[in-house]
Structure formats: C-alpha cells, structure tokens
Residue frames relative to the residue before (quaternion, step in Angstrom):
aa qw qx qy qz dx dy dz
X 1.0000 0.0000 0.0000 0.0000 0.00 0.00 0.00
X 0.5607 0.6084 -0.3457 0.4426 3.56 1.12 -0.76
X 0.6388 0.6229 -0.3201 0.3184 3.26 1.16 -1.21
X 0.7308 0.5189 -0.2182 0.3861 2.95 0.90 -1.49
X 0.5101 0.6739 -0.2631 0.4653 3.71 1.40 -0.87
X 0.7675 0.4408 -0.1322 0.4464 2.87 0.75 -0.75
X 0.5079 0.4659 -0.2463 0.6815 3.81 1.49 -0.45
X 0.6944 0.5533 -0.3482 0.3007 3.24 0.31 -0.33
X 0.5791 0.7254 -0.0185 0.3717 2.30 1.13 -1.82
X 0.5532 0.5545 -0.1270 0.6086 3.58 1.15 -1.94
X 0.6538 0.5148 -0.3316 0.4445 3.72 0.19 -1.20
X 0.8041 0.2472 -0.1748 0.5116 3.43 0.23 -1.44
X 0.5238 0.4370 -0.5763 0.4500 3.81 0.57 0.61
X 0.7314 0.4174 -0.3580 0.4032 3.69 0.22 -0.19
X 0.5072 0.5474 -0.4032 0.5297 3.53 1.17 -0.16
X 0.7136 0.5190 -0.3187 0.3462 3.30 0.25 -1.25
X 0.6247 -0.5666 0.4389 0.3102 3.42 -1.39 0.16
X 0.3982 -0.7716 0.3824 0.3159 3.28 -0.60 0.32
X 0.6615 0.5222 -0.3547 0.4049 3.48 0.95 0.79
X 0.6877 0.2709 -0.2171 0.6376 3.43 1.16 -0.84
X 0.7402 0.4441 -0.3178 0.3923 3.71 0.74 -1.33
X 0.3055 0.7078 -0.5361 0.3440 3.80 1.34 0.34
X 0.8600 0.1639 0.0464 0.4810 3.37 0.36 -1.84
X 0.5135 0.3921 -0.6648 0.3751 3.29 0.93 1.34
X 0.4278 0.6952 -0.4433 0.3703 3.50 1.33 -0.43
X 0.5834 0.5733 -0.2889 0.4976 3.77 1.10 -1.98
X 0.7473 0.3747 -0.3590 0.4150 3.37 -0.25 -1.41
X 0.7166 0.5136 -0.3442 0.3227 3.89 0.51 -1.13
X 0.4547 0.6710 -0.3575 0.4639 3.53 1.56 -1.13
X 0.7131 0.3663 -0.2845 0.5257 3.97 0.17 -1.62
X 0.6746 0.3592 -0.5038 0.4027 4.06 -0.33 -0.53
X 0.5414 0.7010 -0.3196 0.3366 3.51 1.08 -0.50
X 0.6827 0.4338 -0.2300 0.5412 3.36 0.55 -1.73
X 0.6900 0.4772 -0.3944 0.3751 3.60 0.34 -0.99
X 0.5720 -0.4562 0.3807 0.5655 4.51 1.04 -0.30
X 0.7465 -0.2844 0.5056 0.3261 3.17 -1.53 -0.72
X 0.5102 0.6016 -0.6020 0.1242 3.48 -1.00 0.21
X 0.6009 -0.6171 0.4441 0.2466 3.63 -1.22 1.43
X 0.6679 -0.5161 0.3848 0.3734 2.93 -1.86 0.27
X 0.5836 -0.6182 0.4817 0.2124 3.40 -1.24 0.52
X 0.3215 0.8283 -0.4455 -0.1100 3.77 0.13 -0.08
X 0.5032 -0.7035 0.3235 0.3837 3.76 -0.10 0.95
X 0.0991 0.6992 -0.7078 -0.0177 3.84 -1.24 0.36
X 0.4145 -0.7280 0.4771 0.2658 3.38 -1.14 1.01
X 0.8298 0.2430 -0.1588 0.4765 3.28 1.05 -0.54
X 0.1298 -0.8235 0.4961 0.2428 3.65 -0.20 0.14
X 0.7614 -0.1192 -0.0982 0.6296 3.69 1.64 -0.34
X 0.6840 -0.4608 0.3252 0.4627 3.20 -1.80 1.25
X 0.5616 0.4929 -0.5581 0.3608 4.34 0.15 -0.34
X 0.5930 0.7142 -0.2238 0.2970 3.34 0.73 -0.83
X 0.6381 0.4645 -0.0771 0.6092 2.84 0.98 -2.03
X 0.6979 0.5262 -0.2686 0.4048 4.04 0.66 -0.74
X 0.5337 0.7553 -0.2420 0.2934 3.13 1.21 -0.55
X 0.7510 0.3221 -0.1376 0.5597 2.90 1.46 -1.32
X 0.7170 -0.4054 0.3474 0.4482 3.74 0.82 0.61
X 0.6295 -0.4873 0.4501 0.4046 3.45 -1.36 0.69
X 0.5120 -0.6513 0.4986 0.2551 3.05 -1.56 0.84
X 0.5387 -0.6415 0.4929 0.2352 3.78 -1.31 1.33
X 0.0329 -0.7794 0.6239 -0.0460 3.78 -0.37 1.16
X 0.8621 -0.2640 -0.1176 0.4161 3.65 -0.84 1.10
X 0.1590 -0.8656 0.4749 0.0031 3.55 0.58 1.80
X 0.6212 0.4243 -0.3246 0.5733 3.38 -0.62 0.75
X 0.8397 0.2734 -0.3000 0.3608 3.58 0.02 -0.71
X 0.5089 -0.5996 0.5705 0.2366 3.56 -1.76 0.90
X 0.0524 -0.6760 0.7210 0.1429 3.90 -0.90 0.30
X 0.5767 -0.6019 0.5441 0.0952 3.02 -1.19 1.82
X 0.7845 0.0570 -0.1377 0.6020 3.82 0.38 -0.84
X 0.4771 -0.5789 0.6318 0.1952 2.52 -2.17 0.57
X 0.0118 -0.7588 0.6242 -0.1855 3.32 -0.79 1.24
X 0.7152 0.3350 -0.4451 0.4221 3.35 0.52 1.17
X 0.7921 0.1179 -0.1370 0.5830 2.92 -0.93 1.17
X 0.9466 -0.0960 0.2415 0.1906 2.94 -2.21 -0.40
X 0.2380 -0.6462 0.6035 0.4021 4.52 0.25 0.23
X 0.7424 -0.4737 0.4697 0.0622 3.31 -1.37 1.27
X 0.2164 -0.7697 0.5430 0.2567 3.53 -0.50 0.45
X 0.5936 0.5999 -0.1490 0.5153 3.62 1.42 -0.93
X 0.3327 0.6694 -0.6633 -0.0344 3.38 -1.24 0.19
X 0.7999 0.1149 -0.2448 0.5357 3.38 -0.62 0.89
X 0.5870 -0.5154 0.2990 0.5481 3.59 0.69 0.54
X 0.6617 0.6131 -0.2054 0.3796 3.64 1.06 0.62
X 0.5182 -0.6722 0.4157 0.3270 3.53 -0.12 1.60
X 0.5867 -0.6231 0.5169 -0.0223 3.23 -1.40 0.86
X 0.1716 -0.8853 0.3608 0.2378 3.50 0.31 1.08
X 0.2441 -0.7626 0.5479 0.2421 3.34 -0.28 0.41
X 0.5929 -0.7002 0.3592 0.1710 3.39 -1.08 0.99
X 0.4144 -0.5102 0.5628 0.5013 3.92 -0.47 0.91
X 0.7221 -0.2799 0.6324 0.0174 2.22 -2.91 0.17
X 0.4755 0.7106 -0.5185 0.0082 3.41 0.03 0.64
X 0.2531 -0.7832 0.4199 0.3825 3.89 -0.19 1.44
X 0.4868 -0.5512 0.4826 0.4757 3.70 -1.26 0.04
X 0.4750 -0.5502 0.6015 0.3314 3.18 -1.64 0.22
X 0.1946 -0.7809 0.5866 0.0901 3.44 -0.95 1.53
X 0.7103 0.3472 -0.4348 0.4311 3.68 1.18 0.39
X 0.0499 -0.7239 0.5742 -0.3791 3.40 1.37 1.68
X 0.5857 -0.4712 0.4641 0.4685 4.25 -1.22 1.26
X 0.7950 0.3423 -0.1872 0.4644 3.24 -0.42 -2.19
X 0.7777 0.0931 -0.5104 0.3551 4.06 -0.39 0.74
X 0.3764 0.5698 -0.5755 0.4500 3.93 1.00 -0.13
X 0.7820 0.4010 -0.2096 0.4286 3.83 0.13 -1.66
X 0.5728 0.5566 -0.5466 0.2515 3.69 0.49 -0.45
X 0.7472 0.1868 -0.1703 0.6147 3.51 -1.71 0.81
X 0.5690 0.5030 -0.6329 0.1505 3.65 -0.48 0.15
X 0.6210 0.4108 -0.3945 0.5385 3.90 1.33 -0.14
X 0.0335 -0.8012 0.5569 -0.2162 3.60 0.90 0.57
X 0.8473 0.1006 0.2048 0.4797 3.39 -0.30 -2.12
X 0.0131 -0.8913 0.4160 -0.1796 2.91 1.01 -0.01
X 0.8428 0.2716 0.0292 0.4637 3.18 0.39 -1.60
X 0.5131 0.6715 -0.1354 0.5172 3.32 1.74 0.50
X 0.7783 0.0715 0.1163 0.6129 2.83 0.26 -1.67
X 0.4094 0.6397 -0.4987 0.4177 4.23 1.35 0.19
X 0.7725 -0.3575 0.4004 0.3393 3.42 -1.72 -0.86
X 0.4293 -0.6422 0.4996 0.3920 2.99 1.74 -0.57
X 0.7992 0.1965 -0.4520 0.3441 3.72 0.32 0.37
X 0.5580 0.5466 -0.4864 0.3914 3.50 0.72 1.01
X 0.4527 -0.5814 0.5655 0.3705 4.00 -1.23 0.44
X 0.6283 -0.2594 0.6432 0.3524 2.97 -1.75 -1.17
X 0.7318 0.3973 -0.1656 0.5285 3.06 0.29 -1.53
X 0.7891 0.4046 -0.3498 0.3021 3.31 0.07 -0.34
X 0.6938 0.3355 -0.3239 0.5487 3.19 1.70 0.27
X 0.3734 0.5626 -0.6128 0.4106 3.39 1.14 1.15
X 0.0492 -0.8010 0.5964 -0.0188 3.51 -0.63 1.68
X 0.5431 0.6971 -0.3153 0.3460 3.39 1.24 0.51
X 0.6128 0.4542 -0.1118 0.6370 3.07 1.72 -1.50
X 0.6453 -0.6066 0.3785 0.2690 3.49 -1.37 1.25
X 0.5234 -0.6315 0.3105 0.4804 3.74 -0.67 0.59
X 0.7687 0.4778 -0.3060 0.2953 3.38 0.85 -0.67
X 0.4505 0.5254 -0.3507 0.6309 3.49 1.58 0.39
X 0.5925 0.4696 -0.5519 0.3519 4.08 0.17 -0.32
X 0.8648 0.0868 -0.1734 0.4631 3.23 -1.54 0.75
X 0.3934 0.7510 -0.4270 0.3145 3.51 1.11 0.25
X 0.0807 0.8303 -0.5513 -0.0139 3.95 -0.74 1.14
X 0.4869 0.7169 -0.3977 0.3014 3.46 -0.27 0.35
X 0.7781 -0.3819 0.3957 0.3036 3.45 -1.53 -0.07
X 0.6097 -0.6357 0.3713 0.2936 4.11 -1.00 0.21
X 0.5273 0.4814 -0.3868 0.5836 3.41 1.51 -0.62
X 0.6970 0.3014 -0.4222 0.4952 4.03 0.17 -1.00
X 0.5664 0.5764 -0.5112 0.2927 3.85 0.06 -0.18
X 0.7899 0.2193 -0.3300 0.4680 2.87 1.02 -1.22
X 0.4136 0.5195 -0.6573 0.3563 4.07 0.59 0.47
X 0.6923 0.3798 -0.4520 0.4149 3.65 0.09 -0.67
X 0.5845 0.4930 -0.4341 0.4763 3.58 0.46 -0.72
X 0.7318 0.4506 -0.2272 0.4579 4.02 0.21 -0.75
X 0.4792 0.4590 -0.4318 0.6109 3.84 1.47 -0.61
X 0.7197 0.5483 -0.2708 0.3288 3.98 0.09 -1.10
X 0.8664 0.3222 0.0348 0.3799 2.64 0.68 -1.52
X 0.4381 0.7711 -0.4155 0.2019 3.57 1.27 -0.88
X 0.8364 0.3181 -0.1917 0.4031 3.22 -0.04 -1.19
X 0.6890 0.3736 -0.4470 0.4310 3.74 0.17 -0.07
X 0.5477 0.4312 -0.5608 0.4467 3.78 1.19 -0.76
X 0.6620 0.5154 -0.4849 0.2471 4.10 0.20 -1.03
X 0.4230 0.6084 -0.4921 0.4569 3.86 1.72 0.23
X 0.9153 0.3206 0.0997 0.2227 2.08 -0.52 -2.17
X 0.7127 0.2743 -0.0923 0.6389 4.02 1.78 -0.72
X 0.2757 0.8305 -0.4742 -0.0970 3.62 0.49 -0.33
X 0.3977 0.6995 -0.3689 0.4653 3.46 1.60 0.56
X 0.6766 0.4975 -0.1964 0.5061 2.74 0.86 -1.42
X 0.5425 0.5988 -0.3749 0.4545 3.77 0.90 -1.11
X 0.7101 0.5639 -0.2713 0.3227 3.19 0.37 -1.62
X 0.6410 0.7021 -0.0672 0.3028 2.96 0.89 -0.99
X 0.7055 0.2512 -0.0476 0.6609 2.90 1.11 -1.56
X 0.4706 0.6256 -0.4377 0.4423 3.77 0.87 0.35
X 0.6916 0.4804 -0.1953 0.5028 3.13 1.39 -1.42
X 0.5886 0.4798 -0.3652 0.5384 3.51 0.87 -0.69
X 0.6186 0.5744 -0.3461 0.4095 4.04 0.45 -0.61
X 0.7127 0.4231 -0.1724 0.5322 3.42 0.56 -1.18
X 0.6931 0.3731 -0.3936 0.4749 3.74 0.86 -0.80
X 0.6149 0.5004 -0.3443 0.5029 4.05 0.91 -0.89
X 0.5288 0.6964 -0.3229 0.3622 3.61 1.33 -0.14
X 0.5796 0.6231 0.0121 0.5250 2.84 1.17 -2.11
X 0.7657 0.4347 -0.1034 0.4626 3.78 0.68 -1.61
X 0.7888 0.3613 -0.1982 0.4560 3.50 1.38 -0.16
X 0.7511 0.2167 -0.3694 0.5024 2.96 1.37 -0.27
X 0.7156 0.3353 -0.3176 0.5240 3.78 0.74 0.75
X 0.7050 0.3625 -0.3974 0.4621 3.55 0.49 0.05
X 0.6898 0.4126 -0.2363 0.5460 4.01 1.13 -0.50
X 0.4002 -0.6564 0.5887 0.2499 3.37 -1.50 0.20
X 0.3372 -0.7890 0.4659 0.2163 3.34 -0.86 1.03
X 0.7140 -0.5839 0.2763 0.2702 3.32 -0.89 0.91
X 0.7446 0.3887 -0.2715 0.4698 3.38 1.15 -0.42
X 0.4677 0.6516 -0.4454 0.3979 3.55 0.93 0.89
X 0.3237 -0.6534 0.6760 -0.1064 2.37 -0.91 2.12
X 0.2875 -0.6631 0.6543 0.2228 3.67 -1.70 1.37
X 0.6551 -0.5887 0.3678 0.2983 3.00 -1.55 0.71
C-alpha cells in the first residue's frame, strides 16, 4: 500500500504547479512517511455517560422565572410559612341555599294551579317552558323581540337575522328531514 502512496504521490508532484503544488506535495510526502492515519474530526462527546458527567446541561443562565411552574405551590415564600386561611363554614340557612329547589315539585305536591315554568324566575321569559331547536328559539326570540331590538340593538338584530337565515339554509339542505322514508 505504501507503494502505491507513494506512485501516486510522484504523479501528483508533476502535475502540480511548481509553486503552491510544491508544498502541498512536501507537506503530503511527511504525513506519508510517518503510515496512514485518518482524519481527525473533533466531537465533544462520544457517549451520553460522558456528556452526564459534567452535570445537567445550564438552559437560560442568568434569567429569573417569575412563576413557579414546577411541581407542587411552595409552602414558603420569602423564607416565610404561608398563611393558611381560617375556617369560615358557609351559612346553609343563607336565601339562595334555604330556597334552592323549593319549586322543584311544585307541580306535584302544590295546588295544582302552578307550572314549573312558571316559577322559573331566573330564565328569560321568552325561554320558560320553552322546547325546541336554536333556529325556532331564535324565531320566537325575533317574534318578541324584533322590533324594539331594530331600536334599541340593531347589531344584535343583525346578527340574529344572520344566524336565522344561515340555521335556515343548514336545515333545510344540509340535514335530512325526519320524515324520509327509503324507497
């Protein structure tokens, strides 16, 4: 193999110029004589033990992180215990939990001339006892309402106009209708 290194070598000295390709030939001639030995190419690590050796690796040094986002909330802050917050039970004969559910049954166990619905005082009038789909909500909402929102909201109208015509559109062409029967 030397042999051939060496013929070669000769070859590519006569090609070369005689100024630069002098002393790459020289320089190539000495790595020769000394044998073979590849190129060198630098890696800091060669295995992950290595790389571990020197301790986890130092991700944005210098900076503080305002929150804590690992793990568990601290018990400490400033080298100082955390108060923890009295006891305070609630008051279960408070209106809204004494009164909760009491129109429940209403219609059961009452006189018999009240609804349910008619004692949901929470839910808008035009939604009590109300069953049905979004497109008829909003028609009943828009019978009720139309003409004072086109005062007083006409955004809002707009809106719900648009939302009517599109839930329109979406039901009677994008959905099958319940009374189709296959052939």
């Amino acid at each position: 193999m030397a042999a051939a290194v060496k013929s070669l070598l000769g070859a590519l000295s006569r090609v070369a110029t005689p100024s630069y390709g002098a002393a790459v030939t020289a320089a190539a001639a000495a790595r020769m004589s000394q044998g073979w030995a590849p190129l060198v190419t630098s890696v800091r690590h060669r295995y992950h033990w290595q790389k571990m050796e020197k301790g986890p690796l130092l991700r944005n040094y210098g900076e503080k992180e305002p929150l804590h986002n690992k793990g568990l909330l601290p018990h400490m802050e400033h080298h100082k215990r955390l108060p923890i917050p009295l006891f305070r039970p609630k008051n279960n004969w408070a209106e809204k939990r004494a009164l909760f559910g009491q129109n429940d049954y209403i219609d059961i166990l009452g006189p018999g001339n009240l609804h349910p619905t008619k004692t949901a005082y929470s839910v808008p009038a035009w939604l009590r006892g109300f069953k049905g789909n979004e497109y008829q909500m909003l028609l009943r909402k828009k019978k009720m309402f139309g003409r004072q929102m086109g005062i007083y909201r006409p955004t809002k109208r707009r809106e719900m106009e648009k939302r009517i015509v599109w839930l329109y559109k979406f039901l009677n062409f994008k959905t099958k209708d319940y009374m189709w029967k296959k052939a």
